[in-house]
MDTraj code that builds the backbone (N, CA, C; nanometers):
import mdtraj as md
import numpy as np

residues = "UNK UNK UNK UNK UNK UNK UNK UNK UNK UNK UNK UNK UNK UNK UNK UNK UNK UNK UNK UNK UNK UNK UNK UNK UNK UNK UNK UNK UNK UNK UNK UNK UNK UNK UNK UNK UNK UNK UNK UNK UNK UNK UNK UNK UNK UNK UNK UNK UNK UNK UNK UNK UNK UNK UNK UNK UNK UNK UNK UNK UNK UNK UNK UNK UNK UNK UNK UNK UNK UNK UNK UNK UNK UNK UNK UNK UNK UNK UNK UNK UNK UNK UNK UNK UNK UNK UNK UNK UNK UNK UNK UNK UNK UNK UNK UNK UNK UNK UNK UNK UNK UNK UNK UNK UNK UNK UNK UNK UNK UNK UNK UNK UNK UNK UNK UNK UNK UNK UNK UNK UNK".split()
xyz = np.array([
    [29.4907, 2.7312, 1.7553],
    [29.3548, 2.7199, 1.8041],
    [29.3405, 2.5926, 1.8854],
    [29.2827, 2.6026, 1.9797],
    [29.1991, 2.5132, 2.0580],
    [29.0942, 2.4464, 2.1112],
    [29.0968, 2.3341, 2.1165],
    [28.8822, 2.3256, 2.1070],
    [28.8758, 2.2444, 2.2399],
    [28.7979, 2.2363, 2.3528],
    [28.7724, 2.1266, 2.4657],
    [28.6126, 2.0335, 2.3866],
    [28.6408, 1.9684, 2.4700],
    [28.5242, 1.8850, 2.4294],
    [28.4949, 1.7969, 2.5723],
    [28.3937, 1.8071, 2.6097],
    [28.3515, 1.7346, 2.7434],
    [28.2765, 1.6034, 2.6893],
    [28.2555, 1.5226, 2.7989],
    [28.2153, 1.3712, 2.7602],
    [28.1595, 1.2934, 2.8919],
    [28.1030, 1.2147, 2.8945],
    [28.0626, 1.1495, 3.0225],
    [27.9857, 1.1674, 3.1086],
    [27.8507, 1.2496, 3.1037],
    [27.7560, 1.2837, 3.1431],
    [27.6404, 1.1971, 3.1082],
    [27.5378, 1.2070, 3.2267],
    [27.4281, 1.1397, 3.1660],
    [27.3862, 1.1330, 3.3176],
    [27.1992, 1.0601, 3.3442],
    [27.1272, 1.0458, 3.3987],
    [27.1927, 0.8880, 3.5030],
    [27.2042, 0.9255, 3.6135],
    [27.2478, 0.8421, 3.7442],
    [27.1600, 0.8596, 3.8644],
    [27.1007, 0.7857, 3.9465],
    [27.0602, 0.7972, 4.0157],
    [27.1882, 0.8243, 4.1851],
    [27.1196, 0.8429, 4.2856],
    [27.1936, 0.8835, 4.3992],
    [27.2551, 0.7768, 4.4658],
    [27.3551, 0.8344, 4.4860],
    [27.4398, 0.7229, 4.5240],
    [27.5373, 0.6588, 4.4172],
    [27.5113, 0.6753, 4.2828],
    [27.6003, 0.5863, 4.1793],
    [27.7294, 0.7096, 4.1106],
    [27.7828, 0.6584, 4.0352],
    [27.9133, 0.7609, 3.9648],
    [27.9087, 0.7799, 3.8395],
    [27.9865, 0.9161, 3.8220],
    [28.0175, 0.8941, 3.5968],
    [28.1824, 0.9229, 3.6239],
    [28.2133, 0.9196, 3.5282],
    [28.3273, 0.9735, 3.5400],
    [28.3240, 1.0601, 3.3737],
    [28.3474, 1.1594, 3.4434],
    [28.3734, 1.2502, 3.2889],
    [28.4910, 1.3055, 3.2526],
    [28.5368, 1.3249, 3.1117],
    [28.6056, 1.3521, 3.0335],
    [28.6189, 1.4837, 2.9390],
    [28.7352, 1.5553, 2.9865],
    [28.7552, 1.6800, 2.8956],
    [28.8632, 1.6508, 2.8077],
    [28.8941, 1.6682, 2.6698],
    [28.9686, 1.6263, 2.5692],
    [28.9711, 1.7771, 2.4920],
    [29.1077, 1.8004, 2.4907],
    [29.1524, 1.8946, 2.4347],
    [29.2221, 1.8702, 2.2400],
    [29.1971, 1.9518, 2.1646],
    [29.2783, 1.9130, 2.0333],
    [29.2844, 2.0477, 1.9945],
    [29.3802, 2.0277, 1.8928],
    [29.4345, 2.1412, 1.8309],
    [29.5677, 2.1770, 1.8728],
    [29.6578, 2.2759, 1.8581],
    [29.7870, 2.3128, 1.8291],
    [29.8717, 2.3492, 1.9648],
    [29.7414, 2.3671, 2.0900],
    [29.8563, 2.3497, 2.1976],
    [29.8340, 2.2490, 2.2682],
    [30.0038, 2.1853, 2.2841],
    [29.9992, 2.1273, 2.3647],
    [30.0503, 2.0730, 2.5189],
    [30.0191, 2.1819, 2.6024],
    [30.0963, 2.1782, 2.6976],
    [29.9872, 2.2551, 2.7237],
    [29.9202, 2.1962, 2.8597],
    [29.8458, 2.3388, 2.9398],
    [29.8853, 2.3120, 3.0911],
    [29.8714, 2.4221, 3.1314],
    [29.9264, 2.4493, 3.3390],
    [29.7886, 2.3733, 3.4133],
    [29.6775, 2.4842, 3.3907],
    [29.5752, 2.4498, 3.4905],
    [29.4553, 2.4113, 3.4084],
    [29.3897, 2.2992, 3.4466],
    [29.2894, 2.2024, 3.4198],
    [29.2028, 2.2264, 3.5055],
    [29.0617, 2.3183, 3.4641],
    [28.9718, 2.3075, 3.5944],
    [28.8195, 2.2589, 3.5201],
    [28.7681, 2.1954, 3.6416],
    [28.5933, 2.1754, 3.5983],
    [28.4931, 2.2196, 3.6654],
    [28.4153, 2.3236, 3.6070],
    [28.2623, 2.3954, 3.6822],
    [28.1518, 2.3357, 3.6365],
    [28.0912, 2.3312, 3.7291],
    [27.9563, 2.3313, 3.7430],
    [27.8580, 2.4349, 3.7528],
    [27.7447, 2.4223, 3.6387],
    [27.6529, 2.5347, 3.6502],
    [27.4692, 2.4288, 3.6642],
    [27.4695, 2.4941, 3.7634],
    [27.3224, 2.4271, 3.8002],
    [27.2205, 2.5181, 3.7784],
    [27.0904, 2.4782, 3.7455],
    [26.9633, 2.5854, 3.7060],
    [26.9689, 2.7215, 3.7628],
    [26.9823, 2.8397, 3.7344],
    [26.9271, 2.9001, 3.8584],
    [27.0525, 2.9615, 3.9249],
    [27.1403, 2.8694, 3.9493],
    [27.2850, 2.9375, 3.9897],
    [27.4062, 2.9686, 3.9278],
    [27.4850, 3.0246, 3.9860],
    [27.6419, 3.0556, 3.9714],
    [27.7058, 2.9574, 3.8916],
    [27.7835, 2.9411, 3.8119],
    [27.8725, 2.8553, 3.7694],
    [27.9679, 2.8479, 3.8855],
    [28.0108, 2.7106, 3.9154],
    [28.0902, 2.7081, 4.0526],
    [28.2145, 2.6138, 3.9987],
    [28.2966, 2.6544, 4.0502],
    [28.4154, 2.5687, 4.0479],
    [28.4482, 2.4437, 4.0984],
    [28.5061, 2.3217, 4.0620],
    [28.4600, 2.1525, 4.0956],
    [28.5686, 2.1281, 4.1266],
    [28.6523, 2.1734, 4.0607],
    [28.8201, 2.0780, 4.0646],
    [28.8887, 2.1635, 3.9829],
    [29.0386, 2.1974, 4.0339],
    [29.1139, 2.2014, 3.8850],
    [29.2564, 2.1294, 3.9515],
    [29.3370, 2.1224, 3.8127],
    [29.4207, 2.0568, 3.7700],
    [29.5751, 2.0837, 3.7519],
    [29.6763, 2.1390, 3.8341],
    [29.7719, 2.2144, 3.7962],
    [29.8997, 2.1273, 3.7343],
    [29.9520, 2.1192, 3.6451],
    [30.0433, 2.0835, 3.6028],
    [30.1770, 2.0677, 3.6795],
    [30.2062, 1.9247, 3.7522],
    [30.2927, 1.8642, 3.8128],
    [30.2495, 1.8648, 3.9443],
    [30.1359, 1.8370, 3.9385],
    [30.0373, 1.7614, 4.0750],
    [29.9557, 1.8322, 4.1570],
    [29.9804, 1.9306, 4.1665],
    [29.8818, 1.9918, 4.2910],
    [29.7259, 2.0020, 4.2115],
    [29.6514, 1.9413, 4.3047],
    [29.4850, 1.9875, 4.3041],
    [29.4167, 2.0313, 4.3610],
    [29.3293, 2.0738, 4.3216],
    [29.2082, 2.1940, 4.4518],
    [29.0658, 2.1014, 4.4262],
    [28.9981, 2.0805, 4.5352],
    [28.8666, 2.0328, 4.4781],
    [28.7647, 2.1056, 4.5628],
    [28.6655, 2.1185, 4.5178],
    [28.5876, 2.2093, 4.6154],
    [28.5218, 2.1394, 4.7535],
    [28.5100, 2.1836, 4.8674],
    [28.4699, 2.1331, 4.9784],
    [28.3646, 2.0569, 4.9547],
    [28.2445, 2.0690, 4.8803],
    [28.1504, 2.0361, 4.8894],
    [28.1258, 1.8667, 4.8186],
    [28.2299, 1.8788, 4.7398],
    [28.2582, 1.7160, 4.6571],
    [28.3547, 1.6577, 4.7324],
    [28.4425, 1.7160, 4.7534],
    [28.5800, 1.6647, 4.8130],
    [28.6105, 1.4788, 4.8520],
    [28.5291, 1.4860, 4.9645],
    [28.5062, 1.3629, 5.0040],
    [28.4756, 1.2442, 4.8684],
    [28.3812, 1.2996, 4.7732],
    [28.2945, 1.1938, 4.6363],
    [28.3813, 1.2263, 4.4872],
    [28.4649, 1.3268, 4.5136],
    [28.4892, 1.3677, 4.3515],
    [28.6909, 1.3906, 4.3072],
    [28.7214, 1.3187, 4.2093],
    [28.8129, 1.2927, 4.2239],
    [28.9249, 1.3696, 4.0655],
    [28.9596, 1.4437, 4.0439],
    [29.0373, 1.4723, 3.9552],
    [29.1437, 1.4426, 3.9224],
    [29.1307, 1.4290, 3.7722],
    [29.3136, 1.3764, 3.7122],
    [29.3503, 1.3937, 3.5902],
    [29.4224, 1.3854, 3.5151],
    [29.4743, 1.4602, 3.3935],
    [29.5732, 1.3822, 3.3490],
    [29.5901, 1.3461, 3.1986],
    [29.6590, 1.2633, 3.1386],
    [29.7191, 1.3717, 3.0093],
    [29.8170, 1.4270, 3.0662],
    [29.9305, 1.5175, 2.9893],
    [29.9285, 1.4545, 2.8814],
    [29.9901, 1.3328, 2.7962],
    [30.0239, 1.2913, 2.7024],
    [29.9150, 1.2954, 2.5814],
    [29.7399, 1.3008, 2.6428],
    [29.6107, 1.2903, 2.6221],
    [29.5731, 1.4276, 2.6127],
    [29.6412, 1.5502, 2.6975],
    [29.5438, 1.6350, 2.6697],
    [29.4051, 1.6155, 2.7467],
    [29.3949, 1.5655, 2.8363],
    [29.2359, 1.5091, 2.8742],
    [29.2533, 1.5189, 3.0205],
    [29.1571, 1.5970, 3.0736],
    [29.1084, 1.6247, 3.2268],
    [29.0036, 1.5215, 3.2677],
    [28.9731, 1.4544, 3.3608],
    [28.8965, 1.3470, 3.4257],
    [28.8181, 1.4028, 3.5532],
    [28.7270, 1.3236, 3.5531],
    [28.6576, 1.4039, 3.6743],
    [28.5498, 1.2815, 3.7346],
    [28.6063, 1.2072, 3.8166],
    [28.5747, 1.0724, 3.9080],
    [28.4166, 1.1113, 3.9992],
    [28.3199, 1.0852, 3.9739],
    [28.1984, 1.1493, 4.0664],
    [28.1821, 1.0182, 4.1127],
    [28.1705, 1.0314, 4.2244],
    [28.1229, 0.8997, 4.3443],
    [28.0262, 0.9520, 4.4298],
    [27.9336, 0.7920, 4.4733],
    [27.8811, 0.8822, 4.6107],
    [27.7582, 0.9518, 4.5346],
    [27.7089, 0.9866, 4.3987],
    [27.6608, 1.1341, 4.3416],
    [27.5184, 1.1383, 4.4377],
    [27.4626, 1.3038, 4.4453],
    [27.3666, 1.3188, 4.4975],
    [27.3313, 1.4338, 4.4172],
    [27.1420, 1.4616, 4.4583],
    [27.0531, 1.5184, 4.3670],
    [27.1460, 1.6823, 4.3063],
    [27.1687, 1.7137, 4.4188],
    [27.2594, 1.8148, 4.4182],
    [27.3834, 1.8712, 4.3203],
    [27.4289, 1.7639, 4.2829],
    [27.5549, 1.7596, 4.1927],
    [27.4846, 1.7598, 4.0309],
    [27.3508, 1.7766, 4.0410],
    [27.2768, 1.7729, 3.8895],
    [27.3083, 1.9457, 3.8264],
    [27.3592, 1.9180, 3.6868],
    [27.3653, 2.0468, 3.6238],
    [27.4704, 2.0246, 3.4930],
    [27.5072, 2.1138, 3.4602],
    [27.6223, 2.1025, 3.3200],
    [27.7178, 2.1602, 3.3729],
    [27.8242, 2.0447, 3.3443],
    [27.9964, 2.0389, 3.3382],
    [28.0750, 2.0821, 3.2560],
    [28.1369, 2.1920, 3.2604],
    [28.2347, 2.2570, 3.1825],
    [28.3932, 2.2146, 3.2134],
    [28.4590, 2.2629, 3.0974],
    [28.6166, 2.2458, 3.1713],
    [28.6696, 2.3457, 3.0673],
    [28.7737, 2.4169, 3.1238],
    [28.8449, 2.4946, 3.0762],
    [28.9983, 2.5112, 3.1239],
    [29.0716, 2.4979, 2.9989],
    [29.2473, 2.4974, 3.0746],
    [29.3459, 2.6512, 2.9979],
    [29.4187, 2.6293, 3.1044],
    [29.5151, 2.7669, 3.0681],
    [29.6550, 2.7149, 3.0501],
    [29.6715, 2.7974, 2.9380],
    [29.8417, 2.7589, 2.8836],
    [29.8981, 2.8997, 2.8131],
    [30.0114, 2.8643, 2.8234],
    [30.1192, 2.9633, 2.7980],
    [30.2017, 2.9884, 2.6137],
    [30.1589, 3.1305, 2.6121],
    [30.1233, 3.1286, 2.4828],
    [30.2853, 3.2322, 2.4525],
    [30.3789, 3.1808, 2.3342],
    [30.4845, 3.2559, 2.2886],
    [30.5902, 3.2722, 2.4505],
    [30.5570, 3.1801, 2.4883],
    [30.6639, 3.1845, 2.6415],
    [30.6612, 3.2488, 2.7346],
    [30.5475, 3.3327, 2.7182],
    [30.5143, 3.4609, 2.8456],
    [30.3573, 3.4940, 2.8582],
    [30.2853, 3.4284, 2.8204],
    [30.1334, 3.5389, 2.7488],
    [30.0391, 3.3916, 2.8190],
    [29.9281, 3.4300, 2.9359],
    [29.8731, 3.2995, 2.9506],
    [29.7627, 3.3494, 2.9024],
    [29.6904, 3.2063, 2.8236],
    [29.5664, 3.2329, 2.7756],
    [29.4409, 3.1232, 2.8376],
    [29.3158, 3.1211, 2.7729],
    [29.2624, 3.0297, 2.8476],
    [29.1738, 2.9774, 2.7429],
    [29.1796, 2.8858, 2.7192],
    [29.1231, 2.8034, 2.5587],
    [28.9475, 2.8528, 2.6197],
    [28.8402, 2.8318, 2.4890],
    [28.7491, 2.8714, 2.5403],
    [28.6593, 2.7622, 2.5646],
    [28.5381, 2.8440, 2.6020],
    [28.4448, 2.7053, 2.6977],
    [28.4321, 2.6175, 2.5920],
    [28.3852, 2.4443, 2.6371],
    [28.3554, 2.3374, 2.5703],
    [28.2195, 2.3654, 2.5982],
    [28.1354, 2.3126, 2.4971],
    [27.9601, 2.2877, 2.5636],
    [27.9058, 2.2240, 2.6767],
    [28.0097, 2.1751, 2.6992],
    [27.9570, 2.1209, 2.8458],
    [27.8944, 1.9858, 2.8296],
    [27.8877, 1.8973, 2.9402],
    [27.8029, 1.7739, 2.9146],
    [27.6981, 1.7571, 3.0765],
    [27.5921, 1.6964, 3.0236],
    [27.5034, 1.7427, 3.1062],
    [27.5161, 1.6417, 3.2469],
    [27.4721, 1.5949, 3.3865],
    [27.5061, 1.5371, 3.4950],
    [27.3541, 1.5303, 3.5565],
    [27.2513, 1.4772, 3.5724],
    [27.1576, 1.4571, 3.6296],
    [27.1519, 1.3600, 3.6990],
    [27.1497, 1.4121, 3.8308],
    [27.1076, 1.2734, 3.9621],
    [26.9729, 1.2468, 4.0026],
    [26.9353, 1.1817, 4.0160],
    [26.7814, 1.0941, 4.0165],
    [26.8050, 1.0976, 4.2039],
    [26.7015, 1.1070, 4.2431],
    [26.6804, 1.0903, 4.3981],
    [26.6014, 0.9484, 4.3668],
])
top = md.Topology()
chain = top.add_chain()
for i, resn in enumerate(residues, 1):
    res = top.add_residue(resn, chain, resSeq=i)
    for name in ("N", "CA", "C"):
        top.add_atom(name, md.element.get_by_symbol(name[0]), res)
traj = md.Trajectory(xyz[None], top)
C-alpha cells in the first residue's frame, strides 16, 4: 500500500512563491512518473508538471516560464517550485505517481487530498 501526502500550500499574494511537497510512504519504493494537477473552482483538473524517473520533465505551457519540478528518489517526494504566482494559479494541488508492480503491472498510487494554493491579487 501507498499513501501521497501533499504539503506546502497556503494563501500568497501575486507575484510571490510556495513551493510544495508530495511525500510518498508505504511499501513502494521506486516510482517512474511523478506528476502534479491542478483543479481550480469550476474547472477541469489540469495537469502542472510531471516527473519521469531519470530526468525528463513536462511542465505545462502555461507555468512553464514560473513553475519548476523535482523529485528526490531517495525521499520519495515530488516538489513543485511556484514563482512569479498569479491569481490564476489559485486552486488545489494534487500529485499522483506510477510504479511498477511484480515487474510488469503499472499501477498508480491513489489521490493525496491535495493542498490548497490561493493567490491574492
Amino acid at each position: 500500500q501507498v499513501r501521497l501526502a501533499e504539503s506546502g500550500g497556503g494563501l500568497v499574494q501575486a507575484g510571490g512563491s510556495l513551493r510544495l511537497s508530495c511525500a510518498a510512504s508505504g511499501s513502494v519504493t521506486r516510482f517512474n512518473v511523478m506528476t502534479w494537477w491542478r483543479q481550480a473552482p469550476g474547472k477541469q483538473r489540469e495537469l502542472v508538471a510531471n516527473s519521469h524517473h531519470g530526468g525528463h520533465m513536462v511542465i505545462a505551457d502555461s507555468v512553464k516560464d514560473r513553475f519548476t519540478a523535482s523529485r528526490d528518489d531517495a525521499k520519495n517526494t515530488l516538489y513543485l517550485q511556484m514563482d512569479s504566482l498569479v491569481p490564476e494559479g489559485s486552486g488545489r494541488y494534487y500529485c499522483v505517481f506510477d510504479y511498477v508492480e511484480n515487474g510488469n503491472t503499472i499501477r498508480t498510487t491513489p489521490w493525496g487530498q491535495g493542498t490548497q494554493v490561493t493567490v491574492s491579487a
